[in-house]
N, C-alpha and C positions, 0 to 999 in steps of 0.2 A: 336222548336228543335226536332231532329229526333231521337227519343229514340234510334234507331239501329245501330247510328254511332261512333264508336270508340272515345272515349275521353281520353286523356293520359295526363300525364304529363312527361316531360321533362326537364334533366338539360343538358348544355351544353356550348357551344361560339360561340358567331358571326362570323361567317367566313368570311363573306364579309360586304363592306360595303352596306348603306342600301338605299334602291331604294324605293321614297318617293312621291307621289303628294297629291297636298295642294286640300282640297273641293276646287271645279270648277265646274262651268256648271251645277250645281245643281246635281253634281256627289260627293259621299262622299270622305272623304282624305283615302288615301291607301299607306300603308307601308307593305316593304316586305324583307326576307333577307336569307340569308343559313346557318344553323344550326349544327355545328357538336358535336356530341354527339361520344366520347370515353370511354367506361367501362373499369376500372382499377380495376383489381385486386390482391391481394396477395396470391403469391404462397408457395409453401410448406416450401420453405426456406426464407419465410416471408420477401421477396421482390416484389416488386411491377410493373405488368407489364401493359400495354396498350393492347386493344382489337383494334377488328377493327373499324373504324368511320363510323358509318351511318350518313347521311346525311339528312336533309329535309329541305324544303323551308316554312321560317312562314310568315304567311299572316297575316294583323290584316288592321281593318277600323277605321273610326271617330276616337273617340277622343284619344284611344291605339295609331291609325298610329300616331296621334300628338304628346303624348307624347313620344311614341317610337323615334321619330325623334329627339327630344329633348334631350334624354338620354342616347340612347345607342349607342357605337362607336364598330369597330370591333375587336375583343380582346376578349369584356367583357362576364364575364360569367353570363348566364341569366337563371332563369328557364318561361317554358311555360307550358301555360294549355291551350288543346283546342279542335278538332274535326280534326280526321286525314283523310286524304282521298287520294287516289293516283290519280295522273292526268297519265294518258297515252298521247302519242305522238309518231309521226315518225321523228327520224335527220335526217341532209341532205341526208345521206348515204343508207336511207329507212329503217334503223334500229328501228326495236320499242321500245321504253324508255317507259321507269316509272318513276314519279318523286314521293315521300311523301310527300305530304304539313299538313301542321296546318293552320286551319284557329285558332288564337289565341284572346279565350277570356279574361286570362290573362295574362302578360306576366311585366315580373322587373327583375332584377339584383339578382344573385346569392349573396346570404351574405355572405358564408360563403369562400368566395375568397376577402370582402372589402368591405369599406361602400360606404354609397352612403346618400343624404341628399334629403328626399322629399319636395316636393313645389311643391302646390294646384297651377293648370293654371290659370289666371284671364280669367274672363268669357270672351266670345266671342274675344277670343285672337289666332290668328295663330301662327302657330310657324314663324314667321319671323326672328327668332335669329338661325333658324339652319342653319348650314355651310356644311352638307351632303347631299346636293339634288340632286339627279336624277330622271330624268321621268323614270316612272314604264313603260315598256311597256304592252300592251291595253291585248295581247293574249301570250298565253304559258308559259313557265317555265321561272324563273327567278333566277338569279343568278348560271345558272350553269358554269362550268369550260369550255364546248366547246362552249358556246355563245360570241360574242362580247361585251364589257364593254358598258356601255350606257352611251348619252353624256350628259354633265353638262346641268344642266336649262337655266344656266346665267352664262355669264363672270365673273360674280364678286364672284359668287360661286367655291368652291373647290370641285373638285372629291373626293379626299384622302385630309384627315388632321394626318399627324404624332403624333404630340401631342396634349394634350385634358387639358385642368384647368378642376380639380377636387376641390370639394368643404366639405370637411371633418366638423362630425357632429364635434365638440368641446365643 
């Protein structure tokens, strides 16, 4: 690790859904998704107001991308830890973009919005029971607003899933 690069942490909500591939080709699993982060604060008249939403894109490999695909849906609130970096690009338009990504070394569910019930993966187990799959694509930014939606892996797969079973500690 690079002593010199930015490590943060972040709380925030999935904004999109989450753009996943399984280890293949002796390439590791990669999960990926966009991040918005809103500061609230209370003003003088001890009411509470919204800031503006930065945005970033988290990244995470092996076994995070697995279990991230497993867990998290878009909605939920999550916090991240990780290493920031901004990616530069040009849009179609010739415009130069910045994106802030996280490469995220850890990343779960914000508590203090709901629980949530852990469960160790069995070894050498894919996630085969996720219902979120998208291919990641190979180069550039992911999950922004002016790119195209990417398409399902499989027919039998769903783009968007509405509702989620939640599994409460008891």
């Amino acid at each position: 690790m690079n002593t010199n690069e930015p490590n943060l942490v972040l709380r925030g909500r999935v904004a999109t859904g989450l753009s996943y591939r399984g280890e293949r080709d002796g390439r590791a699993s990669f999960v990926s998704f966009r991040l918005a982060v809103t500061p609230s604060r209370r003003g003088a008249d001890n009411a509470w107001s919204d800031g503006v939403t930065q945005w970033y894109t988290v990244k995470a490999w092996r076994a995070t991308a697995d279990n991230a695909a497993r867990s998290l849906r878009k909605g939920d609130p999550v916090v991240v830890s990780g290493r920031l970096s901004a990616q530069e690009w040009t849009a179609a338009d010739g415009t130069a973009m910045t994106d802030l990504a996280i490469a995220a070394e850890t990343l779960g569910h914000d508590l203090r919005y709901g629980q949530t019930h852990f469960t160790r993966p069995v070894a050498d187990a894919s996630p085969t029971d996720v219902t979120v799959l998208v291919e990641a694509p190979e180069a550039g930014p992911v999950g922004r607003e002016d790119s195209p939606e990417p398409e399902p892996m499989g027919p039998d797969q769903a783009s968007e899933i509405e509702e989620y079973p939640v599994a409460l500690a008891g």
